[in-house]
C-alpha positions, 0 to 999 in steps of 0.5 A: 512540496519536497516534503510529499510522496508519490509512490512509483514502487518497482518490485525489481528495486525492492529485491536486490541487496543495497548497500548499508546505509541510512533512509528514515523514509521509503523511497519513490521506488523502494529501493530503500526498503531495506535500510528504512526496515533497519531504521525501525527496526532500531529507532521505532521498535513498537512501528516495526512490530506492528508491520511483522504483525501484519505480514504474519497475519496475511502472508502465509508461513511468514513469522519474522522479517529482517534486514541483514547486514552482509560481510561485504558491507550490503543490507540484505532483506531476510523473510523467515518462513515458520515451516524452514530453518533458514530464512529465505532473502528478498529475491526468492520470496513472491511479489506479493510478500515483497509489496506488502512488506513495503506497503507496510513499512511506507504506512507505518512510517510514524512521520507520515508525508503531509501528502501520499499518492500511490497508484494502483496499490492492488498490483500483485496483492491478493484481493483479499486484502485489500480491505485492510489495505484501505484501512491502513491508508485511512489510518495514515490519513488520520495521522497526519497525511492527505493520501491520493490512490488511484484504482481499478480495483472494485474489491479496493473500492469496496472498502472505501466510504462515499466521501472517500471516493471520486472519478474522472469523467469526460464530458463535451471534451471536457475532463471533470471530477465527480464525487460519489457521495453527491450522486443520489442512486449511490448514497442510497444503494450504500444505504441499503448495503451494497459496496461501491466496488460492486456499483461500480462493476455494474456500470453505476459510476456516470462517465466512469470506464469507457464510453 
């Protein structure tokens, strides 16, 4: 159980300077995201490539991402922008930049936890990433980890399968688990092509949403 990770990231821890040290794993905050993007950086060149890959691909503008030790003896996330000299640091890049990156460096961990949980993981990210988003988490679980995600966000939703996807549902006062693949009028729609994010907007989740 010490071993699992239940991300409860705050934006506002993310962006400070810390002071140099040493984190092989994200913290449940992520106050730490600067020292674990040196620990890759160092340790696990091939992992921290492929996150600058990926934040180059869905943040405009951005080509590179370090964590820059300051002459005060403090560690300093730095957001190069291709179309500037000077990087920008962490506290005047966007939300968004600054939860992806963290989301990346959580997933890319190449020791994953043996359970993930993460809530409500669309905060502040452009819908139009989520696809990939929810690949990434499935990539996660196939190496190793069980990953938890709760949303309520359908363009989230509709990356995931049906074996992928449950919701609680409240019925005689009692709360219970439904699944979406044991549900007939779901399986068939998928069938046919449409995505469960949208199913879901259209009231097809039994007991989902308010009553």
């Amino acid at each position: 159980i010490e071993n699992w990770h239940i991300s409860d990231f705050h934006i506002s821890d993310a962006r400070p300077s810390v002071e140099a040290g040493y984190a092989e794993h994200l913290s449940t905050r992520g106050d730490n995201v600067a020292q674990v993007a040196q620990y890759l950086y160092r340790n696990h060149t091939e992992c921290f490539d492929r996150v600058l890959e990926a934040m180059s691909e869905r943040v405009p503008g951005v080509s590179g991402v370090e964590a820059k030790p300051t002459e005060d003896g403090r560690l300093v996330l730095r957001f190069q922008d291709q179309a500037f000299r000077d990087p920008f640091i962490a506290r005047f890049v966007s939300d968004g930049t600054i939860k992806m990156f963290a989301y990346l460096i959580l997933l890319y961990d190449p020791k994953p936890h043996p359970l993930l949980a993460v809530e409500e993981p669309e905060n502040q990210l452009y819908p139009d990433l989520l696809l990939e988003l929810v690949e990434e988490f499935r990539d996660y679980a196939r190496r190793g980890g069980q990953v938890f995600v709760s949303t309520h966000s359908p363009y989230f939703l509709n990356g995931a399968g049906l074996d992928e996807v449950f919701w609680l549902a409240k019925e005689r006062g009692f709360t219970e688990v439904r699944r979406a693949s044991t549900e007939d009028l779901l399986r068939n729609l998928v069938a046919e092509g449409d995505k469960l994010g949208t199913l879901w907007r259209q009231g097809l989740f039994p007991g989902a949403g308010p009553q």
